[in-house]
GUDREN-246477 format. One record per residue (C-alpha): residue in one letter; x, y, z. Coordinates in nm, 3 decimals, always signed. Example, Ala and Ser with C-alpha at 12.3 -4.5 7.8 and 13.67 -1.06 7.14 Angstrom:
BEGIN
<A <+1.230 -0.450 +0.780>>
<S <+1.367 -0.106 +0.714>>
***
This chain:
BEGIN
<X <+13.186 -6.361 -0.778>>
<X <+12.942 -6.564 -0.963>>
<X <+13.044 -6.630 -1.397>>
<X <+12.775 -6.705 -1.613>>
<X <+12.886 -6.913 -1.918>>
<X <+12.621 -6.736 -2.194>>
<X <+12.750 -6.837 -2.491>>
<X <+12.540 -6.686 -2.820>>
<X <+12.399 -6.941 -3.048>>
<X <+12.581 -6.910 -3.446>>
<X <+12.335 -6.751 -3.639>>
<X <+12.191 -6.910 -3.968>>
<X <+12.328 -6.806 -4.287>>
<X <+12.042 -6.626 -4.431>>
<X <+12.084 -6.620 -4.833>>
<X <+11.830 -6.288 -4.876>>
<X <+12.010 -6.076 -4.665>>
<X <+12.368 -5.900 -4.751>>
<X <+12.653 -6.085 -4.513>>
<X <+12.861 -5.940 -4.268>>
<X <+13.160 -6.039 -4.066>>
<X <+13.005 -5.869 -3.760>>
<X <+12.767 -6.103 -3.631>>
<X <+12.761 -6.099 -3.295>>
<X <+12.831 -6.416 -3.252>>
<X <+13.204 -6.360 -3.460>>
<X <+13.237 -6.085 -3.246>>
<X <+13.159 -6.302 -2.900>>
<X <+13.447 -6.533 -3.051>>
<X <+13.660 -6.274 -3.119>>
<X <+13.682 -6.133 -2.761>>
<X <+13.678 -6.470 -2.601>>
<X <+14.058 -6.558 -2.766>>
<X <+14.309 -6.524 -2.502>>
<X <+14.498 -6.245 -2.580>>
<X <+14.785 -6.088 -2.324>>
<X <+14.807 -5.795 -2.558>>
<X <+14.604 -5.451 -2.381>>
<X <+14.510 -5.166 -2.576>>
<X <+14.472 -4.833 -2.584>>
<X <+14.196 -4.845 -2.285>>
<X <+14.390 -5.059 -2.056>>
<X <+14.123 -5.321 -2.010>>
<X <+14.280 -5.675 -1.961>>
<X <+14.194 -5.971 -2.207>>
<X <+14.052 -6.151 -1.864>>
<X <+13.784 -5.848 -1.833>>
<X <+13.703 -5.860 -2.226>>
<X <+13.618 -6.282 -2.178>>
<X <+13.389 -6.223 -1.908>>
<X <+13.179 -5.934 -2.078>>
<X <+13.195 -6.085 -2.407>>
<X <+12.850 -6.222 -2.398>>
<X <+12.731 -5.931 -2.263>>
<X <+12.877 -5.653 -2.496>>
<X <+12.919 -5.897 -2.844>>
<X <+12.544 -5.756 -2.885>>
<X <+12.618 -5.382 -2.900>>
<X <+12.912 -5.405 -3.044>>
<X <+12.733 -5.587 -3.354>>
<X <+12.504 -5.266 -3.358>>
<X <+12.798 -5.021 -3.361>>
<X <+12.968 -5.194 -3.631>>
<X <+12.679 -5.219 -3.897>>
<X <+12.579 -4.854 -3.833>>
<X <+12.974 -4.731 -3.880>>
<X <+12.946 -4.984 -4.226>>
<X <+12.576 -4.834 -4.293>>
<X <+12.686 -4.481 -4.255>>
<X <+13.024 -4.543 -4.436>>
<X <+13.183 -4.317 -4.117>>
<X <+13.431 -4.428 -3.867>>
<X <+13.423 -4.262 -3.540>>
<X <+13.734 -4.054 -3.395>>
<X <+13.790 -4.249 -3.146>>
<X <+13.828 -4.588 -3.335>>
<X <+14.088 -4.359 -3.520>>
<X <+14.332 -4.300 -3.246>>
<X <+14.607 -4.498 -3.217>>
<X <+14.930 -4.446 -3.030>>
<X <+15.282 -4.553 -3.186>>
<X <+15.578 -4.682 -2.915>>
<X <+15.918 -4.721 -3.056>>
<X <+16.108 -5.065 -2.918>>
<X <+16.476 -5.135 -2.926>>
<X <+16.543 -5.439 -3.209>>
<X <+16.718 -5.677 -2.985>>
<X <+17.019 -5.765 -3.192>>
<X <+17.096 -5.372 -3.292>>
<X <+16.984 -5.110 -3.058>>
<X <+17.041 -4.845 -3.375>>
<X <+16.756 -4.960 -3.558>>
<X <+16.375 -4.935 -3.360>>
<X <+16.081 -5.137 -3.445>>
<X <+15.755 -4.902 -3.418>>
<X <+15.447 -5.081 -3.263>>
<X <+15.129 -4.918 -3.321>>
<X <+14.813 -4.966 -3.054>>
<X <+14.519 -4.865 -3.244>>
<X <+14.176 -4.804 -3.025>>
***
């Protein structure tokens, strides 16, 4: 298997135009972070590094039409909620929420 390192280029700040954290470059350093942590769709953090310059683009696009249309979808909604045992009193749980 053959990795590309395609790393976007930061993107000028452009005065004119209204800023947004969802570049896709802060969105290709976002994924890129080694996180251990999985979500909701099971994909590990190794698979999320190696698409990151491939889906940082799309992503960008989805985010400024869910902030353009003022809607989130259902799906970014769900989120499931585990209970885990404190370790110094098994009375009292901690709830951990996954959100998708």
């Amino acid at each position: 298997m053959r990795i590309y390192n395609v790393t976007p280029t930061p993107e000028p700040a452009n005065t004119m135009a209204p800023q947004s954290h969802f570049t896709e470059y802060s969105i290709f350093r976002a994924l890129v972070i080694k996180s251990t942590a999985g979500g909701l769709d099971n994909l590990p953090y190794w698979f999320l590094k190696i698409a990151a310059p491939f889906i940082s683009m799309p992503l960008s696009y989805l985010f400024h039409l869910s902030l353009l249309q003022s809607t989130v979808p259902a799906q970014w909604k769900t989120s499931s909620i585990t209970p885990v045992p404190r370790l110094n009193n098994l009375r009292h749980l901690l709830t951990i929420g996954l959100s998708q």
